[in-house]
Phi, psi and omega in degrees: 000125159346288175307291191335309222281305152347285190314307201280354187285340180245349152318289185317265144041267179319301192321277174329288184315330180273318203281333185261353183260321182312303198272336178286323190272003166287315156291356191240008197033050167253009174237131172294156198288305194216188206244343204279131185303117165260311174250102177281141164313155184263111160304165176264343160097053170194176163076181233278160162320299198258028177283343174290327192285324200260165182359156157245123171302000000 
């Protein structure tokens, strides 16, 4: 099928592009080590996922 054939071709694509930019934006300090939250705020543990994030009036 066409589309599949589309999809992975730009998958493929995406790949090649992440694989030559990663190491350019590394060197450059524009990559973060990792994505992962290390000190989360202290939440009311309820209510929306993100009440801990946001603001305080």
């Amino acid at each position: 099928d066409i589309h599949l054939e589309t999809l992975r071709a730009l998958r493929e694509f995406n790949s090649h592009i992440a694989a030559v930019a990663t190491p350019v934006l590394y060197r450059s300090g524009q990559l973060l080590e990792t994505r992962l939250i290390e000190d989360m705020p202290e939440g009311d543990g309820g209510g929306t996922p993100a009440a801990g994030l946001l603001p305080k009036d």
